[in-house]
N, C-alpha and C positions, 0 to 999 in steps of 0.2 A: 294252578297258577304258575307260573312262569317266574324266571330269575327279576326278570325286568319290573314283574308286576310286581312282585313281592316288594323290590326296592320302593318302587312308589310306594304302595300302603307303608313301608315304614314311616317314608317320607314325609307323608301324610299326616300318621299319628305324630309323626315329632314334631311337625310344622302345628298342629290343633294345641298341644303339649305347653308347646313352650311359647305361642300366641297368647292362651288362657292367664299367661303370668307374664306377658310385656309389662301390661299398666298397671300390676296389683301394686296394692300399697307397702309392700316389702321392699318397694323400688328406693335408692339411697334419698337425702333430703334435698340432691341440688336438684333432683327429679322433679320433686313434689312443687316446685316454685315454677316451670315450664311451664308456660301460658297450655290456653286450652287450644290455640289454633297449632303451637307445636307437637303439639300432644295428638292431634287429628291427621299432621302431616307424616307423623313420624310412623301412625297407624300403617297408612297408605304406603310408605316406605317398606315396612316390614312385610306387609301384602305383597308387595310387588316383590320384594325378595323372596316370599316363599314360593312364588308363582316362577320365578327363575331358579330356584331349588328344583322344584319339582321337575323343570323342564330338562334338567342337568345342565343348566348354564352358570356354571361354579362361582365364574369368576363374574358374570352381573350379579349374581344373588349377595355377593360379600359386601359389594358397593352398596347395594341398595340395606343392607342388615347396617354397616357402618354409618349411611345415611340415617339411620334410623336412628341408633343411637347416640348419634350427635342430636338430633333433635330433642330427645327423652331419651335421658341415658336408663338403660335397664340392663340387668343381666341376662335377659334370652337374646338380647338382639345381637349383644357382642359373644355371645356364643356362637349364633348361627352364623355370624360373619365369621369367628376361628375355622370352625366345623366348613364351611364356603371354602375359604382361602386353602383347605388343606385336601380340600375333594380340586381344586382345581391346580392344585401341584406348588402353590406360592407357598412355600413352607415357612420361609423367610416371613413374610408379612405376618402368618399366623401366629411364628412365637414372637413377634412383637407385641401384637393383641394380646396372646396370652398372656406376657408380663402387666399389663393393664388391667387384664383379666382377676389375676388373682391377686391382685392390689385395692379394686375396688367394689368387688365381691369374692371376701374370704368363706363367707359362712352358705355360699350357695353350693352344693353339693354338685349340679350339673355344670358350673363354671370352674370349679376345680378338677373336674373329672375332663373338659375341654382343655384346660389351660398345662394342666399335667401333659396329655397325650400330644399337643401342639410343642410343647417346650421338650418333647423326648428327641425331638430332630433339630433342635439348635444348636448341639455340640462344632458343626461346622461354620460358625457365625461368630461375629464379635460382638461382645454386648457392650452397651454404652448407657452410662448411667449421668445424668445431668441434674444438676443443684443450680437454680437460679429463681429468682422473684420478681412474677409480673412478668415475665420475657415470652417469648413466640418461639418455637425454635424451629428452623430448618436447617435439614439434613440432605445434602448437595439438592440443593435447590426447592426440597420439598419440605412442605408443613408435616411436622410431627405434632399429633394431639397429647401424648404424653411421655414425661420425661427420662423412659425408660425403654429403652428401643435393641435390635441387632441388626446388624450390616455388616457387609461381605468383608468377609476375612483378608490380609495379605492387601490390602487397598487403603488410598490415603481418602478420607471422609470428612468433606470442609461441614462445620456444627457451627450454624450461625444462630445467636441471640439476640431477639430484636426488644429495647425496652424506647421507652417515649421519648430515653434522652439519647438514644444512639444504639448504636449495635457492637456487637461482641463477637470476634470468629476466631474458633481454634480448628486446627486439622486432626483428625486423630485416625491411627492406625494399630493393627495388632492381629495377631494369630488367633486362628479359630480356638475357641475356647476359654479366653482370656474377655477380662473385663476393665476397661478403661472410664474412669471417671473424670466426671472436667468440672467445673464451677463458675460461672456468669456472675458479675459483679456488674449491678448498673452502670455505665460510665456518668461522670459526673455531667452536670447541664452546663452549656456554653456559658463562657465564663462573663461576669460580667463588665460593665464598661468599664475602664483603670478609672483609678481614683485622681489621678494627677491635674485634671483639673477642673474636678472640684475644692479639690485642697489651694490649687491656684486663687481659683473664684473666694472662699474663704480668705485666705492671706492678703486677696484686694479687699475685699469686703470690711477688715479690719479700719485702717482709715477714713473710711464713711462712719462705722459705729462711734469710733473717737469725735470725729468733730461733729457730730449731731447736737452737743453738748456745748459745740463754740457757738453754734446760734444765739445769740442772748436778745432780747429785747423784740420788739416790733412783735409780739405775737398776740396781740390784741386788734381788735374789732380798730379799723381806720377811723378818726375823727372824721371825717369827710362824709363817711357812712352815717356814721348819727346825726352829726347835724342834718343833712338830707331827710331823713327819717323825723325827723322833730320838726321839721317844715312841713313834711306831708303829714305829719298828724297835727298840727296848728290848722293847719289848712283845711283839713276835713271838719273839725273842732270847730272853726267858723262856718263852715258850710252846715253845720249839727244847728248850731244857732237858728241861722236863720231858718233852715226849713221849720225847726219848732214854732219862731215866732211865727210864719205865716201860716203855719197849720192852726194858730191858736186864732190870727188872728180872723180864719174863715169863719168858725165857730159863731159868734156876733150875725154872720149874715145868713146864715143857714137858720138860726133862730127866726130870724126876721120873716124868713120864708124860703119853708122846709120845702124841699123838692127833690126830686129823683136827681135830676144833676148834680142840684148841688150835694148830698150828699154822698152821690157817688165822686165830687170832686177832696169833699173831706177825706172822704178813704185812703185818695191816693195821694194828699198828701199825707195822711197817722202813718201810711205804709210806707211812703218816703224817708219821711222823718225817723220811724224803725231801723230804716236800713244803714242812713248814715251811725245812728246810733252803733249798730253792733261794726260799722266799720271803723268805726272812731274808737272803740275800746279795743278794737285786735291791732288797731295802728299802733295805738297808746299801749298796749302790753307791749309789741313787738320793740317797741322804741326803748322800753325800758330793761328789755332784754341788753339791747345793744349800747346802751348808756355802762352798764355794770360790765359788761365786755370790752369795752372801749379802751385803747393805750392814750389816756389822756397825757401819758408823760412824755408824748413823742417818741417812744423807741432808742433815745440818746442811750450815751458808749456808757454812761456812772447814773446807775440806778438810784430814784427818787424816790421817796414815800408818795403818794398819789394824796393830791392836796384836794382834788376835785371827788364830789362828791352828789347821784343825784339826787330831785327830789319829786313828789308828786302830791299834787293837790287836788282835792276835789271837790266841785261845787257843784250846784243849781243849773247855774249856765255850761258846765262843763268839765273839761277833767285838765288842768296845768302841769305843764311837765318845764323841770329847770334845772339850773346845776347848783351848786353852794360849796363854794371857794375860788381857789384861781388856778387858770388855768395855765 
């Protein structure tokens, strides 16, 4: 077997290795919440990156392992992305992964054993350590997934923070070997409207609430109104009348000689005479509503004892409605 083939079979068994333990359940908890359709994708990602492993195409295999592990974060896949990045000369990207590496799996033996040998060539890089809550951050122009990264040394590196209520940018720079920390603070939310006038609107507001209080009088039911009201229920009252009398007085002939009409003519008058009934007691409540409502004292400027007083009677032929005193 040859140099080459040997590489592959390595290749091979590491790819079978560390596939068998993408999806096991030693995977962390934000894993375990990944839908089942990302979980299927992330599969397919991590194939396709072994498939560009195998092929020695360094730098797709890293893409497609980081693909992966954004979908289902695991520790094989962010290995074989360091292990990628560092067969394909990106040293740089690798010990970035690596610090991710060994922050989100300390207790995997194979991630620290990557993350070590990726981090033994970042001596000529700057590291950059970022503290902020809820924020995005990009690094001259690009998305960084975590807040611990390196970038080129002797160079100025605009670290921008993006939160819901605005953005945050420092520049930062420094010599290979050194480590620079920064810290995002949400900026506050667009401020809101001045208060100037509402406090206005208030301070006018003021003399409306005072004189509500100078309205005195008139705030009863108009005489105009009742009386009206005490006419139309007089008037139904006598229309109650008579339809009763002439329904009683069909009775008599329908005796005399019973017949389809005519007792189909009694019906419509019991049912007539029904209706003014119940229209005559809703008049006569309503009226007596408006009687007890009523500013019998005219609404004048020197307030009176109210002298008027109503009253309701009730009979055989009807229901009488009046006043008692003066008015």
């Amino acid at each position: 077997m040859g140099q080459r083939d040997l590489r592959v079979g390595v290749c091979l068994l590491l790819a079978v290795g560390t596939a068998a333990s993408v999806w096991s359940p030693a995977i962390t908890v934000a894993a375990q919440e990944i839908s089942a359709r990302d979980r299927q994708s992330a599969a397919e990602a991590y194939d396709r990156g072994t498939s560009a492993y195998l092929s020695e195409d360094f730098a797709r295999a890293a893409q497609w392992f980081e693909t992966a592990h954004r979908l289902a974060p695991a520790a094989a896949a962010l290995v074989q992305a360091v292990r990628s990045h560092e067969r394909a000369g990106n040293a740089l990207r690798a010990a970035s992964l690596a610090l991710q590496l060994e922050a989100l799996y300390p207790d995997d033996r194979a991630a620290r054993r990557a993350a070590r040998s990726a981090l033994e060539g970042a001596e000529g890089y700057l590291r950059v350590e970022v503290e902020c809550d809820g924020c995005t951050l990009e690094v001259d122009g690009a998305i960084v997934s975590y807040p611990r990264f390196f970038v080129e040394a002797g160079a100025e590196h605009a670290v921008v923070a993006s939160f819901e209520s605005g953005n945050r940018r420092e520049v930062v720079s420094g010599e290979a070997g050194e480590t620079r920390s920064l810290r995002f603070d949400a900026p506050p939310p667009p401020d809101a409207p001045t208060t100037d006038e509402p406090a206005a609107t208030a301070v006018d507001a003021e003399p409306a609430q005072t004189a509500t209080p100078q309205a005195s009088g008139g705030g009863g039911v108009p005489v105009a109104v009742t009386v009206t009201a005490m006419i139309l229920t007089a008037g139904l009252g006598g229309v109650l009348i008579w339809s009763g009398v002439d329904a009683l007085d069909g009775v008599p002939a329908y005796e005399a000689n019973p017949t389809v009409e005519g007792l189909a003519d009694g019906r419509a008058r019991e049912e007539r005479t029904n209706w003014l009934i119940a229209g005559t007691a809703v008049a006569g409540a309503a009226t007596v509503v408006l009687m007890l409502l009523t500013d019998w004292g005219g609404g004048g400027g020197e307030a009176t004892e109210a002298e008027v007083e109503p009253t309701v009677a009730f009979s055989p032929e009807g229901v009488m409605l009046g006043l008692r005193g003066r008015l």
